[in-house]
Residue frames as qw, qx, qy, qz and C-alpha x, y, z in Angstrom:
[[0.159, -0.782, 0.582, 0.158, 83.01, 109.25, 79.60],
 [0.663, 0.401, -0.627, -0.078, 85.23, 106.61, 77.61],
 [0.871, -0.467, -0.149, 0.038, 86.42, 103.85, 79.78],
 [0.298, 0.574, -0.485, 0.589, 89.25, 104.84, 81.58],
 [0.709, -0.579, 0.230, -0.329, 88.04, 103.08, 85.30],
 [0.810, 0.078, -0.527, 0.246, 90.36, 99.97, 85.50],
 [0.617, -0.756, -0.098, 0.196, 91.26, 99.53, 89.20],
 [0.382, 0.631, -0.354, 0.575, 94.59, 101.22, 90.15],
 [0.580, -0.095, -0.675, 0.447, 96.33, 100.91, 93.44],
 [0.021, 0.512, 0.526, -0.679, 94.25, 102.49, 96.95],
 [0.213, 0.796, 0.472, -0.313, 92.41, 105.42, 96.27],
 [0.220, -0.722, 0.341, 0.560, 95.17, 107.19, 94.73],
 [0.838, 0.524, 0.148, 0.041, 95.28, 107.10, 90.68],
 [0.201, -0.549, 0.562, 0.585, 98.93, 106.93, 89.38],
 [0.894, 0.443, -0.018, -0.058, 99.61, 105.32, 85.87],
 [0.771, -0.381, 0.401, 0.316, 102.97, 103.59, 85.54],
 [0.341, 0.889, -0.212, -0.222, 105.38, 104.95, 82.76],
 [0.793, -0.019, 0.374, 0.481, 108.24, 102.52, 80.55],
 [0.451, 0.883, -0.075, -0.104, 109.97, 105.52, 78.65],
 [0.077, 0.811, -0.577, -0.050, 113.06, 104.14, 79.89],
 [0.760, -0.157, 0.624, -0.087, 112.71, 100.66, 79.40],
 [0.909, 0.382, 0.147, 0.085, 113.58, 100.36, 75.82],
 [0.872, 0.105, 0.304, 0.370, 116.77, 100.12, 73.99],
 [0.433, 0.755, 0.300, 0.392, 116.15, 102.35, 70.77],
 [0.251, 0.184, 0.059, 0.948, 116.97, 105.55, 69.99],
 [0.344, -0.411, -0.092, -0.839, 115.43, 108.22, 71.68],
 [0.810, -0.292, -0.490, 0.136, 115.38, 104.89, 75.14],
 [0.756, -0.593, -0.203, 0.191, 117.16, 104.02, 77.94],
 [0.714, -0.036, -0.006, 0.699, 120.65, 104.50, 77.06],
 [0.362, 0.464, 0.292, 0.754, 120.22, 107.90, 75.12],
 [0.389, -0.659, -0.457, -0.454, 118.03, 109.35, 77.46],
 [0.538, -0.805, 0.075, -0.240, 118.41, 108.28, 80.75],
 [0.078, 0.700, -0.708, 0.051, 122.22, 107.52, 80.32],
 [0.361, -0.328, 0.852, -0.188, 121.68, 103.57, 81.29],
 [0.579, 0.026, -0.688, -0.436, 120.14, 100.33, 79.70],
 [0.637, -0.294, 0.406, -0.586, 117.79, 98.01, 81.76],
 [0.105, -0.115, 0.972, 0.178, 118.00, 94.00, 82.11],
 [0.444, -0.134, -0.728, -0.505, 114.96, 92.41, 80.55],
 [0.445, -0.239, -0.810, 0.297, 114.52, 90.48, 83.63],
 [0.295, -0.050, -0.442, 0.846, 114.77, 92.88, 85.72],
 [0.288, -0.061, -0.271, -0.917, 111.53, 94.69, 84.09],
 [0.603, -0.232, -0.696, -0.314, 109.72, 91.65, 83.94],
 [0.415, -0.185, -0.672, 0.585, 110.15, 91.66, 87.72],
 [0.021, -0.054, -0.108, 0.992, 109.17, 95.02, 87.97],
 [0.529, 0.023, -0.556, -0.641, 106.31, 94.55, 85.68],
 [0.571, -0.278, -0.750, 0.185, 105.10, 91.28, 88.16],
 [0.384, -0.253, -0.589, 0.665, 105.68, 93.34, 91.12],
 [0.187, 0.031, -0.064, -0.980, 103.61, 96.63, 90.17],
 [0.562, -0.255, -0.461, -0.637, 100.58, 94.66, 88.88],
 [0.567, -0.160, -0.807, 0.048, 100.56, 92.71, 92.03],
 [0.221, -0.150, -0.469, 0.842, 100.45, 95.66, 94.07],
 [0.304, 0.676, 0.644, -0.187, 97.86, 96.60, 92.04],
 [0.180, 0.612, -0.322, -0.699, 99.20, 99.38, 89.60],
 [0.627, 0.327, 0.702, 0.088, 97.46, 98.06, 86.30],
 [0.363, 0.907, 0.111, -0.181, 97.15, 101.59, 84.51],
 [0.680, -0.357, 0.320, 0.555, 100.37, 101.57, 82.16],
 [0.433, 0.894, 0.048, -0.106, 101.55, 104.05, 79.49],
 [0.619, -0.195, 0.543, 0.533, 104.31, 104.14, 76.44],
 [0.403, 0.767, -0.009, -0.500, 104.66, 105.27, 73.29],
 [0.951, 0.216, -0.041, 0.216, 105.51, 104.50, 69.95],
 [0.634, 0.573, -0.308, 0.418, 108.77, 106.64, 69.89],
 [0.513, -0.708, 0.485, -0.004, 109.78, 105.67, 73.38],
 [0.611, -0.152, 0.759, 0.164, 112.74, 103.13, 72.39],
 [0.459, 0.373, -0.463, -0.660, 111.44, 103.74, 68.82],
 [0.748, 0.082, -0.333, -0.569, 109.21, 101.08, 69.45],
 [0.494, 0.268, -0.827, 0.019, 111.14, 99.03, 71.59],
 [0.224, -0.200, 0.396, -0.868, 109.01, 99.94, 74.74],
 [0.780, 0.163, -0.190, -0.573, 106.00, 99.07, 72.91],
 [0.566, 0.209, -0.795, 0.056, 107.60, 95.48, 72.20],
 [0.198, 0.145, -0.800, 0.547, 108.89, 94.87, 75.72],
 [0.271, -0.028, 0.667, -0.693, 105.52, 95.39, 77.40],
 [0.483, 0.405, -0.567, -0.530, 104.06, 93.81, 75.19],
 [0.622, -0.013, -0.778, 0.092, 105.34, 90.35, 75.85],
 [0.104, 0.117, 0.776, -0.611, 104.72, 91.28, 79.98],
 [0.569, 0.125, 0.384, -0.716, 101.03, 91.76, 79.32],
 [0.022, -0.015, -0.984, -0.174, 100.94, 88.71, 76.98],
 [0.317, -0.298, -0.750, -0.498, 97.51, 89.27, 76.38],
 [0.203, -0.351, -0.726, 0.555, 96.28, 90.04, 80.21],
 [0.029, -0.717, -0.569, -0.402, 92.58, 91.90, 80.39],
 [0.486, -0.741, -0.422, 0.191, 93.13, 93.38, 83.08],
 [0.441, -0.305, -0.016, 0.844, 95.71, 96.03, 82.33],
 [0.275, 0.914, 0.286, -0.085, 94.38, 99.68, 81.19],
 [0.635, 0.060, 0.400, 0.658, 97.16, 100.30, 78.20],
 [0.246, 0.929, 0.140, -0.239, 97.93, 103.67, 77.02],
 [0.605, -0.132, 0.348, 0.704, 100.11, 104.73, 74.21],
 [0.025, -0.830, -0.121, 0.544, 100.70, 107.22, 71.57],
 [0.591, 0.669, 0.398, 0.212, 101.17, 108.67, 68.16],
 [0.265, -0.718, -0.093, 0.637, 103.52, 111.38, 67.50],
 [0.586, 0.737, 0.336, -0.018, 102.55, 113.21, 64.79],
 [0.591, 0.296, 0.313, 0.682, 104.83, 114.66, 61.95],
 [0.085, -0.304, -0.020, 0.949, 105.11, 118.61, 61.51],
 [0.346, 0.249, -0.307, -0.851, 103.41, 118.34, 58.59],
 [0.670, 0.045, 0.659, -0.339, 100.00, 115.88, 58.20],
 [0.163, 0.296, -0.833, -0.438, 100.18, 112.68, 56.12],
 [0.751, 0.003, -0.392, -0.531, 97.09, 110.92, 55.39],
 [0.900, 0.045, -0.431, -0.052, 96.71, 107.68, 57.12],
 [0.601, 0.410, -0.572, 0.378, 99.58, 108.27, 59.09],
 [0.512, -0.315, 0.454, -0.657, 97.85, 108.27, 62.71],
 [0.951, -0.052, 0.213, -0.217, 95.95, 104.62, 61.94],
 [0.842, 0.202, -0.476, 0.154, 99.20, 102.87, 60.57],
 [0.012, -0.605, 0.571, -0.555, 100.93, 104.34, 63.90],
 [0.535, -0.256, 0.545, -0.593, 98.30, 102.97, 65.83],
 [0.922, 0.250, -0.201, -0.214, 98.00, 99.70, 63.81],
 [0.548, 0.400, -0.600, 0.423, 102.08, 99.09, 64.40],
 [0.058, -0.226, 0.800, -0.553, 101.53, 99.60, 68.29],
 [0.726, -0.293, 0.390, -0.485, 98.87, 97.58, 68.80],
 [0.948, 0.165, -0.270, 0.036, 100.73, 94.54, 66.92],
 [0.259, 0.457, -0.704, 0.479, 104.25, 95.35, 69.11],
 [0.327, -0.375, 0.371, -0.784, 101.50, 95.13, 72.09],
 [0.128, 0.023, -0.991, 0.014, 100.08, 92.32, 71.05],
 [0.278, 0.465, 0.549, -0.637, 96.81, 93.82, 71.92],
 [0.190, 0.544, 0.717, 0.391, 93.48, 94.54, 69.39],
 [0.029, -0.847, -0.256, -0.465, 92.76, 97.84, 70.99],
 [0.549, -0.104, -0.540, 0.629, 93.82, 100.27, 73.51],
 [0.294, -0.643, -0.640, 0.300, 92.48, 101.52, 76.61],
 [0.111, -0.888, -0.078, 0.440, 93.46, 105.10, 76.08],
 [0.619, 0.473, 0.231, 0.583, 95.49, 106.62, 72.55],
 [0.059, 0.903, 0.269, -0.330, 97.31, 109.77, 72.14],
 [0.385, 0.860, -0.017, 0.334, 97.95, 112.63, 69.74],
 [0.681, -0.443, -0.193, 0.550, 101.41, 112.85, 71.65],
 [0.197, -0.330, -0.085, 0.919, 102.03, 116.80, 70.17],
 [0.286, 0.686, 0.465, -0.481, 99.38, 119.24, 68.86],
 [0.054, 0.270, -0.653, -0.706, 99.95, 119.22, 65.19],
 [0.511, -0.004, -0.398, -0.762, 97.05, 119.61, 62.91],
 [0.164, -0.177, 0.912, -0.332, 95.07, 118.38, 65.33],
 [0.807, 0.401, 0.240, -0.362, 91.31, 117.90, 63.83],
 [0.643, 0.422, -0.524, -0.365, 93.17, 116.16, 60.79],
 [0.465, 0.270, -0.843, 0.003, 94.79, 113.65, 62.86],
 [0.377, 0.056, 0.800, -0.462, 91.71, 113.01, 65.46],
 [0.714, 0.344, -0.104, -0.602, 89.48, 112.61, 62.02],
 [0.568, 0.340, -0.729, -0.175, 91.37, 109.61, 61.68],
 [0.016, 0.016, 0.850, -0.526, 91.27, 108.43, 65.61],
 [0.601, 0.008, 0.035, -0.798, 86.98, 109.10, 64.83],
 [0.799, 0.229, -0.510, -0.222, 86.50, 105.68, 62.95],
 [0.298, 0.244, -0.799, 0.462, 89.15, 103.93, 65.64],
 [0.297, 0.047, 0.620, -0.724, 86.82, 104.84, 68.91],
 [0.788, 0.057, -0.055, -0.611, 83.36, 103.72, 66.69],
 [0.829, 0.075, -0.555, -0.004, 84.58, 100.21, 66.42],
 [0.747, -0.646, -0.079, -0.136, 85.78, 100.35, 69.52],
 [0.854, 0.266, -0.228, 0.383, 89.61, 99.96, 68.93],
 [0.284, 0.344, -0.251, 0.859, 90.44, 102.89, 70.60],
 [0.356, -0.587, -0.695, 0.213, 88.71, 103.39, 73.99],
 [0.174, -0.842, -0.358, 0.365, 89.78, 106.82, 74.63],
 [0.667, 0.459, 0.077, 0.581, 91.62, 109.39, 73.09],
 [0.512, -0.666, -0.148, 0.522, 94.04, 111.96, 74.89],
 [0.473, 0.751, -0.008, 0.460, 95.75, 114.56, 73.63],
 [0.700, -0.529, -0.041, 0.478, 99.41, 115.74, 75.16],
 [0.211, -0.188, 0.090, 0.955, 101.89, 119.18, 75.46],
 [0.009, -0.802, -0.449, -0.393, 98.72, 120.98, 74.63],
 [0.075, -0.111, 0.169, -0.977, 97.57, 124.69, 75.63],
 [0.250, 0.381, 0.673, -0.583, 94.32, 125.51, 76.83],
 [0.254, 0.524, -0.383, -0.717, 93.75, 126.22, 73.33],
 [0.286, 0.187, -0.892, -0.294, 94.70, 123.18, 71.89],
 [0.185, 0.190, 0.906, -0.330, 92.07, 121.61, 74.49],
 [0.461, 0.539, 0.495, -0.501, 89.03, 123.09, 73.55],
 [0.515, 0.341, -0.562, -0.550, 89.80, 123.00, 69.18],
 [0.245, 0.217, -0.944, -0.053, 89.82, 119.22, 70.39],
 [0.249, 0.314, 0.862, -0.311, 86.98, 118.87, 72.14],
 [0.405, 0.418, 0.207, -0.786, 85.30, 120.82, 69.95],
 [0.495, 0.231, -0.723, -0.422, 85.82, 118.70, 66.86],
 [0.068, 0.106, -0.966, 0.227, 85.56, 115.65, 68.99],
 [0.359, 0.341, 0.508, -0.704, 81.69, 116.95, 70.07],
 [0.578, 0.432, -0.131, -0.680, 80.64, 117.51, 66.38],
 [0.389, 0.404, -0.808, -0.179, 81.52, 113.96, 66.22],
 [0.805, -0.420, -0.107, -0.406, 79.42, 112.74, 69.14],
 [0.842, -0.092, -0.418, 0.328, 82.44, 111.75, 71.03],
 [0.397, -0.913, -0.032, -0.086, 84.21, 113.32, 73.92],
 [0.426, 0.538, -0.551, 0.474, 88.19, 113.76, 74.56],
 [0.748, -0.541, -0.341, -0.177, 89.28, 112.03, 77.22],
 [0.732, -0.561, 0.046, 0.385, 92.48, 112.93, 78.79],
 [0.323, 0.878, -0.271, 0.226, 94.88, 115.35, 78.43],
 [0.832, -0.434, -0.080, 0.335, 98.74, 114.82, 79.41],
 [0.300, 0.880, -0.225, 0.292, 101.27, 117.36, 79.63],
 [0.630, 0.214, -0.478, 0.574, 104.46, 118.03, 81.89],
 [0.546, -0.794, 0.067, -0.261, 103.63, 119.12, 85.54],
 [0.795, -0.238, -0.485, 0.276, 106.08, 119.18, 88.58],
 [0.453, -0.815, -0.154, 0.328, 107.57, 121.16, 91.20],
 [0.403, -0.366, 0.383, 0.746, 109.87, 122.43, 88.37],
 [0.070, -0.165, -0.645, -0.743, 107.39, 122.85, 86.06],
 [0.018, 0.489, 0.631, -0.602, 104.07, 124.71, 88.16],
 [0.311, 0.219, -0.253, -0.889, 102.23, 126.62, 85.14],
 [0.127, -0.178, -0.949, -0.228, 99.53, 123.54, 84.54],
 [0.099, 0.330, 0.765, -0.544, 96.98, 124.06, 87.64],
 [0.568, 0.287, 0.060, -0.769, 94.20, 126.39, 85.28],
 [0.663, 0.163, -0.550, -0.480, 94.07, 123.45, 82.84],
 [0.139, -0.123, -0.944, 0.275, 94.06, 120.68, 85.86],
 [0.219, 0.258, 0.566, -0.752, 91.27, 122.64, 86.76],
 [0.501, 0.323, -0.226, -0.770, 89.74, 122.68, 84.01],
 [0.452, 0.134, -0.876, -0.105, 90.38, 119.30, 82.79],
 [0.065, 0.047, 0.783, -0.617, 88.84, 118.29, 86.17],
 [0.358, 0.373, 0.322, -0.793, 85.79, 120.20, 85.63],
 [0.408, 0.454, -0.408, -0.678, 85.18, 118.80, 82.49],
 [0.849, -0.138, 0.500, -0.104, 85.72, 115.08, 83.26],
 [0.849, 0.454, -0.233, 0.141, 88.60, 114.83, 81.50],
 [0.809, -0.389, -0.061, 0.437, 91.53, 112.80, 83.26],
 [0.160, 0.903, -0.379, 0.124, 94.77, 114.97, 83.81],
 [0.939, 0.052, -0.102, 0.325, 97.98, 112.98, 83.69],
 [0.152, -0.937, 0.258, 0.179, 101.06, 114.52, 84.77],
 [0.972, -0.045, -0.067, 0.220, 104.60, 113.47, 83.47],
 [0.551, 0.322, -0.321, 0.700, 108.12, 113.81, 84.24],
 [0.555, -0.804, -0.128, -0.172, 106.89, 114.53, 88.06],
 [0.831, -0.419, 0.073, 0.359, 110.21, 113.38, 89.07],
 [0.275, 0.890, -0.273, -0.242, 112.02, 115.52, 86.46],
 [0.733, 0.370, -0.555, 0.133, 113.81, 112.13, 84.85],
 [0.824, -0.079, -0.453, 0.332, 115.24, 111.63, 88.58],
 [0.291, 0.284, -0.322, 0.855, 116.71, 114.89, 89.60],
 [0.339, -0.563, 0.192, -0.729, 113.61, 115.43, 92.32],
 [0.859, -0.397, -0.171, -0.275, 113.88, 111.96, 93.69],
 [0.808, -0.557, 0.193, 0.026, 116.79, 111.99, 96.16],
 [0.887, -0.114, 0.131, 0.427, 119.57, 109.76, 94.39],
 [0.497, 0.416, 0.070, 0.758, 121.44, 112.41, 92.25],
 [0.150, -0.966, -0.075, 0.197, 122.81, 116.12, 93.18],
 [0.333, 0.917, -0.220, -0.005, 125.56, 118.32, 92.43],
 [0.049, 0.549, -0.825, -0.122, 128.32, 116.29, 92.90],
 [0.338, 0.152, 0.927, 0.064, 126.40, 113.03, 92.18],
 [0.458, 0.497, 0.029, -0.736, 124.58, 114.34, 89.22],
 [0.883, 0.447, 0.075, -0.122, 123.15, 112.24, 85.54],
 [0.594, 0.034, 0.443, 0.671, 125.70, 110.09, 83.66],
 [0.229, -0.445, 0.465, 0.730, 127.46, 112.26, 81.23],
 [0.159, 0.193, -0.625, -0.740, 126.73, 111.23, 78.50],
 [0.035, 0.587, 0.800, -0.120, 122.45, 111.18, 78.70],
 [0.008, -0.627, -0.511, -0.587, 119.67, 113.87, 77.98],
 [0.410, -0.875, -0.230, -0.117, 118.63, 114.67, 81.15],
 [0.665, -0.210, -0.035, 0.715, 122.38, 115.57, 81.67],
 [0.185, 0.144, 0.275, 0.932, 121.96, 117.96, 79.34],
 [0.386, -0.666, -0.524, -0.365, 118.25, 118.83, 80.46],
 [0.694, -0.712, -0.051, -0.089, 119.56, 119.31, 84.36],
 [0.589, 0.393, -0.473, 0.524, 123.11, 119.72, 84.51],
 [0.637, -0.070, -0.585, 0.497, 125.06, 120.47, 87.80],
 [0.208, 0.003, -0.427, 0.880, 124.52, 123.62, 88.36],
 [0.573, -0.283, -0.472, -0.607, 120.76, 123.17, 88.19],
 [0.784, -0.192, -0.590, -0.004, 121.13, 120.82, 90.83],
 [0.401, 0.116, -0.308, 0.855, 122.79, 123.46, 92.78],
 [0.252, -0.295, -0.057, -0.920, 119.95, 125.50, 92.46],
 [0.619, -0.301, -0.193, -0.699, 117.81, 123.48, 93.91],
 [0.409, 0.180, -0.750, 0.487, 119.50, 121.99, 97.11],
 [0.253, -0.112, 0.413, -0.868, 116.99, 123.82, 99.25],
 [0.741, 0.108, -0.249, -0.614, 113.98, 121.85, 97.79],
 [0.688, 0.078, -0.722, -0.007, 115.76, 118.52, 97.93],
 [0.278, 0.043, -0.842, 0.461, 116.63, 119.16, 101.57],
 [0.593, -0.012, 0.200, -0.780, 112.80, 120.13, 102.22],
 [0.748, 0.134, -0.492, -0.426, 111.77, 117.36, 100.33],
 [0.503, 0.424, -0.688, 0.305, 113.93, 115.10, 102.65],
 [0.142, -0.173, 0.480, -0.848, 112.32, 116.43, 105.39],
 [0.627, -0.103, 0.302, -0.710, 109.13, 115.63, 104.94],
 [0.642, 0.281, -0.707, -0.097, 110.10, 112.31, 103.61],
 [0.378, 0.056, -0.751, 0.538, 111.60, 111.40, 106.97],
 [0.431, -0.163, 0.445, -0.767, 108.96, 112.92, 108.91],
 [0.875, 0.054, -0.005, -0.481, 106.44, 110.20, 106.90],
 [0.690, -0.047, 0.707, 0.149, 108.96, 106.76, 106.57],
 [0.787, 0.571, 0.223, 0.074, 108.62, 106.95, 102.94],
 [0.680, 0.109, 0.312, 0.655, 111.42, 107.37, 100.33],
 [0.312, -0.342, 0.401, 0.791, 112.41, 110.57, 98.84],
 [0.065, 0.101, 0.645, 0.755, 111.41, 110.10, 95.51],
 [0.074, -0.482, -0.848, 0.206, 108.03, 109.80, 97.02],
 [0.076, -0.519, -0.342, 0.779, 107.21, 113.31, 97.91],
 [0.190, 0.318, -0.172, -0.913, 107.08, 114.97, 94.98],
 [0.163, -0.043, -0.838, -0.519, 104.79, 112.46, 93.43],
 [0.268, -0.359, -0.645, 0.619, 102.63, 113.44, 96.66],
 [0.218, -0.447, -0.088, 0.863, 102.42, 116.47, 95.35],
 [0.264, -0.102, -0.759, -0.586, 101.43, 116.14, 91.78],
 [0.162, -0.400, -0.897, -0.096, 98.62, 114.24, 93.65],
 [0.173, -0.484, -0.390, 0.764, 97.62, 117.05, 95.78],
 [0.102, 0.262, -0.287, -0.916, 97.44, 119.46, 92.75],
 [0.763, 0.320, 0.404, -0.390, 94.52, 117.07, 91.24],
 [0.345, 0.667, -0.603, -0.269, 96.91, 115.62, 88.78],
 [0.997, 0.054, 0.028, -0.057, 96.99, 111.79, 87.76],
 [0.006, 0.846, -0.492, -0.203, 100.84, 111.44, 87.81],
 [0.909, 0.353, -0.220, 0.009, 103.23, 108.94, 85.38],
 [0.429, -0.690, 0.582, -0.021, 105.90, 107.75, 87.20],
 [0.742, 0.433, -0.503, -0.094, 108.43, 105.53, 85.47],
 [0.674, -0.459, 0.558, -0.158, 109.91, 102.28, 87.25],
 [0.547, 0.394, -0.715, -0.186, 112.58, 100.25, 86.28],
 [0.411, 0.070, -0.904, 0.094, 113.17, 97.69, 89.37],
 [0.547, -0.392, -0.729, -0.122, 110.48, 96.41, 91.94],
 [0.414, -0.347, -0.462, 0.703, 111.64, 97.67, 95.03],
 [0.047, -0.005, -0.206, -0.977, 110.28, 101.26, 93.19],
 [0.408, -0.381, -0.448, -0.698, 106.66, 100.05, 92.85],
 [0.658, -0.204, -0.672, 0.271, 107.07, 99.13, 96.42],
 [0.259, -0.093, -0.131, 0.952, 108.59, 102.11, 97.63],
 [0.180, -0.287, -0.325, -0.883, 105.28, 103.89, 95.41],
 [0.580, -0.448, -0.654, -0.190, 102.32, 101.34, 97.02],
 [0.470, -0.431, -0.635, 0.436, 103.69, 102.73, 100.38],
 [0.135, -0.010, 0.049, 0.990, 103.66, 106.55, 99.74],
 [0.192, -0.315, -0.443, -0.817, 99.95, 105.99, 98.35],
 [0.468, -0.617, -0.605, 0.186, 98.31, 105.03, 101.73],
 [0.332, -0.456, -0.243, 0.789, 99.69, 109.20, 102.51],
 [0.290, 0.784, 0.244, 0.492, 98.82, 112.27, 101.75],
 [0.212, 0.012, -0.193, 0.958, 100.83, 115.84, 102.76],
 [0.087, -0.775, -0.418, 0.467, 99.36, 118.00, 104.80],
 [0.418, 0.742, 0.448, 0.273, 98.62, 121.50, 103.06],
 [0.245, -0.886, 0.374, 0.126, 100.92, 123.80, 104.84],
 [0.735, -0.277, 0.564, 0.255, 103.30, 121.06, 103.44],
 [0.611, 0.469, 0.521, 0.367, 102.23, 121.35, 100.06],
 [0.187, 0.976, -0.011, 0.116, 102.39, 125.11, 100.06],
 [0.774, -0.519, 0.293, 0.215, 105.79, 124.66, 101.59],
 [0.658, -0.218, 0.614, 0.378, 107.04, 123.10, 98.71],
 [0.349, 0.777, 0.491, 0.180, 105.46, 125.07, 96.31],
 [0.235, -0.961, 0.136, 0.050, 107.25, 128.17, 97.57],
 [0.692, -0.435, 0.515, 0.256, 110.48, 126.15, 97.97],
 [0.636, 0.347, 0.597, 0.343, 110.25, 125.53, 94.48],
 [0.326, 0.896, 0.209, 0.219, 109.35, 128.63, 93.01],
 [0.283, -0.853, 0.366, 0.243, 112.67, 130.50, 94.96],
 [0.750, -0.130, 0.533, 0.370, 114.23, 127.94, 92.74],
 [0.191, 0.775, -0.026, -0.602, 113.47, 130.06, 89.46],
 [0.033, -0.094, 0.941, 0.325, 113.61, 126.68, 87.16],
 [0.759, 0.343, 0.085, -0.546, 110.82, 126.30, 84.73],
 [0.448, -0.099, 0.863, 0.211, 112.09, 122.89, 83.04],
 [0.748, 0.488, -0.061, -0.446, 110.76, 122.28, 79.58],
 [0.730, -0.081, 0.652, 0.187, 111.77, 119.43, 77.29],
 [0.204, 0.312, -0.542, -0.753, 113.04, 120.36, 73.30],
 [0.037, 0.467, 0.843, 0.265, 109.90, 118.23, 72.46],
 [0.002, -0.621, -0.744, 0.247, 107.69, 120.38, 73.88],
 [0.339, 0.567, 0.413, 0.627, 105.98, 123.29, 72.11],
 [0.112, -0.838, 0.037, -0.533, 105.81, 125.79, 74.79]]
């Protein structure tokens, strides 16, 4: 396998997610209706790695690039963090245009290589891992991932990847209790020894507690328009399950469903903006739900009859 072992907090693998920590277009504001203080990150950023969460992931066109930037200057050069980011390819493939991607984020990063790359959608993929081939021999690129895939897309990729004497390492897609169609390719992905990542476990916010139907996303944000109100309706029963078994364990809310994710055999990205969050995470991971719990909420979910996709994603 590529390297992909850097410690991570207990026993429990998360990786730590900044999609809403830049600026840009296609950031904080635009996205997740709000803008974050600098500081405030840097805090964050201090307070995660100290808990031990080291595994972090971005992209370039979170923030168009301002993401990249910002964590960047927190890891100032620090060995110890296992850095993942990401490429998102064009519709249509342009020569070259995978290594200047990855050439621009590893100078925002401030880094020479990174612990994990990905093909962030499944567009002509053997053209644009023939270019990530050369990257991993020199070593610039420790692993390479590939994300929104099918079970399809996995195996064209590992096959190319094989006839290349190299091995795909990690696959990330969208998993959560609103989005339950993943588990054959966790399984698979398992079986294979390739990592599964999960993201948007939390569905941008709307499974962790703070928002509902009459406290629902700013207005004028994506996931407004991803999860409106009466979404939020629908799935009142879930939140107040979710609540439940929150309070039965001491732990926050937001907690559970990321609980879950873990359960399924799923690595899950969870984004944090202010300390108290990687705090809130470090105490959740010392639990696990009980399996009548997890089926619970599995059920609980599915009566909900919300499959959640994102207009990025290709199925």
């Amino acid at each position: 396998m590529q390297e992909q072992d850097k410690k991570c907090n207990d026993n429990k693998e998360v990786m730590i997610g900044t999609w809403a920590w830049g600026p840009g277009y296609n950031g904080s504001r635009l996205i997740f209706g709000k803008s974050y203080d600098d500081s405030m990150l840097r805090d964050t950023f201090e307070k995660a790695t100290k808990l031990g969460f080291l595994k972090w992931d971005t992209a370039a066109v979170y923030g168009m690039g301002s993401c990249e930037k910002l964590l960047g200057e927190f890891i100032n050069g620090r060995e110890d963090i296992f850095l993942s980011t990401k490429y998102f390819p064009d519709k249509k493939y342009k020569a070259g245009a995978f290594t200047k991607s990855f050439e621009e984020s590893m100078e925002r990063l401030r880094l020479k290589s990174a612990d994990l790359f990905w093909l962030h959608a499944p567009k002509n993929i053997e053209k644009n891992l023939s270019e990530a081939v050369p990257l991993m021999r020199d070593g610039r690129i420790k692993s390479i991932g590939i994300s929104n895939v099918s079970m399809e897309d996995i195996k064209t990729a590992e096959k190319f990847l094989e006839k290349n004497g190299l091995k795909l390492g990690a696959v990330q897609n969208h998993f959560s209790l609103l989005r339950n169609d993943q588990q054959p390719i966790i399984d698979y992905c398992n079986s294979k020894g390739i990592q599964y990542y999960a993201y948007m476990v939390l569905e941008q916010g709307a499974l962790a507690g703070r928002y509902n139907a009459k406290n629902h996303f700013p207005t004028f944000s994506m996931r407004n328009l991803a999860f409106p109100k009466r979404k939020f309706k629908k799935i009142e029963g879930l939140l107040s399950m979710i609540r439940a078994i929150a309070d039965k364990y001491g732990i926050d809310q937001s907690q559970v469903p990321i609980l879950w994710v873990i359960a399924q055999g799923a690595i899950p990205i969870i984004g944090i903006t202010k300390p108290v969050y990687a705090e809130r995470l470090s105490a959740a991971l010392k639990l696990t739900l009980a399996d009548e719990e997890v089926s619970k909420l599995t059920a609980e979910a599915k009566k909900t009859g919300i499959r959640q996709q994102g207009s990025w994603e290709p199925q």
